[in-house]
TILO-112126 format. One record per residue (C-alpha): x, z, y; residue in three letters; residue number from 0. Coordinates in Angstrom, 2 decimals. Layout:
# residues N
       x       z       y residu num
       X       Z       Y    ALA NUM
...
***
This chain:
# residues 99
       x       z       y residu num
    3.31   11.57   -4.91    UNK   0
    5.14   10.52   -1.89    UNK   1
    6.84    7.57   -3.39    UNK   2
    3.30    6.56   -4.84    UNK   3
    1.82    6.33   -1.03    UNK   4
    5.06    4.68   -0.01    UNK   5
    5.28    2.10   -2.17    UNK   6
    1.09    1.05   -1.75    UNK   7
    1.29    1.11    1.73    UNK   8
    4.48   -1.62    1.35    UNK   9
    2.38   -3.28   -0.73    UNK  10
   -0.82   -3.82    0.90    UNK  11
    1.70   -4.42    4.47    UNK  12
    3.19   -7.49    2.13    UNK  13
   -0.19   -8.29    1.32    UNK  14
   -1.42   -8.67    5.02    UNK  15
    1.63  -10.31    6.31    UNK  16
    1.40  -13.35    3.59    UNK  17
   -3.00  -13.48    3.54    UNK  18
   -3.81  -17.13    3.38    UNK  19
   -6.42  -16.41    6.57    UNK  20
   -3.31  -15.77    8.47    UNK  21
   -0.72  -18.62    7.78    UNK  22
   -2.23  -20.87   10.06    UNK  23
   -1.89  -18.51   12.56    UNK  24
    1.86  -17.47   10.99    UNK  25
    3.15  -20.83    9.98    UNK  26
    3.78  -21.95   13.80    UNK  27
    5.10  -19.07   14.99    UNK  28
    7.46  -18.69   11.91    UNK  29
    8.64  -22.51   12.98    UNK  30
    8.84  -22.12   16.50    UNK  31
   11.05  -19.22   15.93    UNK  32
   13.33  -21.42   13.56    UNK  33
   13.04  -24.26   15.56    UNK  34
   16.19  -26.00   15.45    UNK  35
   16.97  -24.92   12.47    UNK  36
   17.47  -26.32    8.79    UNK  37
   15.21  -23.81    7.57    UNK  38
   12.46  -24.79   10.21    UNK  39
   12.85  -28.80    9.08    UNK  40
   13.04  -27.68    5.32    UNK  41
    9.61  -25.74    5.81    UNK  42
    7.69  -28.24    7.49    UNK  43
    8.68  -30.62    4.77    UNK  44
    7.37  -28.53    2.05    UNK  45
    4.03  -26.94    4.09    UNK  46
    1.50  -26.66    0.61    UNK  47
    4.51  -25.16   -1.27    UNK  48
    4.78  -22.68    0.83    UNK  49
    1.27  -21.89    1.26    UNK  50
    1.26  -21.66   -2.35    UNK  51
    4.01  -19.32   -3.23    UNK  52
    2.82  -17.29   -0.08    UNK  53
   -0.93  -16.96   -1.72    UNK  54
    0.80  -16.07   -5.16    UNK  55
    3.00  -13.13   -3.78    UNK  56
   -0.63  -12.35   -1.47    UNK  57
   -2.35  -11.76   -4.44    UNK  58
    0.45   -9.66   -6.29    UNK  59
    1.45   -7.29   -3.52    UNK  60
   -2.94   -6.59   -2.86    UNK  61
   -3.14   -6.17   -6.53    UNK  62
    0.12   -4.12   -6.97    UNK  63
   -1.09   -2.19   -3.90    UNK  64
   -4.20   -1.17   -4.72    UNK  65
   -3.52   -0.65   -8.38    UNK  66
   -0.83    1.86   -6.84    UNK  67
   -2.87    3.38   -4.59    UNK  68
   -5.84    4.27   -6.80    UNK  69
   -3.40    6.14   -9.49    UNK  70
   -4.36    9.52  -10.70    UNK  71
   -2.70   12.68   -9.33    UNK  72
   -0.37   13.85  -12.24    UNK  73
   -1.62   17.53  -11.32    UNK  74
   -5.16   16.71  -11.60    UNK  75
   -7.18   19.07  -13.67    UNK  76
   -3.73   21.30  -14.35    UNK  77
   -4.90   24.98  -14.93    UNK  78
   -3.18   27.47  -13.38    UNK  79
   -2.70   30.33  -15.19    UNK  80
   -2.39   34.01  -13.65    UNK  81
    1.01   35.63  -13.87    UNK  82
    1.09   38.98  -15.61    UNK  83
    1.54   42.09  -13.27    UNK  84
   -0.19   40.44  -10.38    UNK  85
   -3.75   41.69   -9.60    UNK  86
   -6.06   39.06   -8.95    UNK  87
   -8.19   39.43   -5.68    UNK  88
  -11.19   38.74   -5.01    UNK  89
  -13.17   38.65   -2.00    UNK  90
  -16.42   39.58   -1.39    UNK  91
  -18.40   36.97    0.76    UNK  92
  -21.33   39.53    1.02    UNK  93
  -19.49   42.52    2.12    UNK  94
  -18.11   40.60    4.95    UNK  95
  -21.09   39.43    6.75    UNK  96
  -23.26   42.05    6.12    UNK  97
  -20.86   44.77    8.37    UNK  98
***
């Protein structure tokens, strides 16, 4: 159950980082910060390619995140079954108020 939350919320975070309404906003900061570098002159180079391989892992981490996220509880609907020698309890609702 834990890991399940985990891993969506990584997911969807992917997801946001790499939208395709953000790389314009992304892009330049991601090359100032590499300015100087080989990376930074390899990247402006190949601009479309990397919008496109940032849209394609966009659309897998939303889908893998929300297909993640909206997973059944594996207890769901589990029936739990009284234990022998326990009494079960019950409380009254009307005994309560009406003192």
């Amino acid at each position: 159950m834990l890991w399940q939350k985990i891993r969506s919320g990584i997911a969807v975070t992917i997801s946001l980082l790499t939208c395709p309404c953000h790389l314009p906003v992304t892009m330049p900061l991601i090359l100032i910060l590499l300015a100087g570098t080989p990376s930074a002159i390899w990247l402006t180079q190949h601009v479309s390619l990397i919008y496109g391989i940032l849209t394609g892992v966009f659309l897998l981490s939303l889908t893998l995140g929300l297909l993640w996220s909206s997973q059944p509880n594996e207890k769901a609907g589990e029936i739990c079954e009284p234990h022998t020698g326990r009494a079960i309890q019950v409380a009254s609702t009307t005994k309560e108020y009406n003192k």
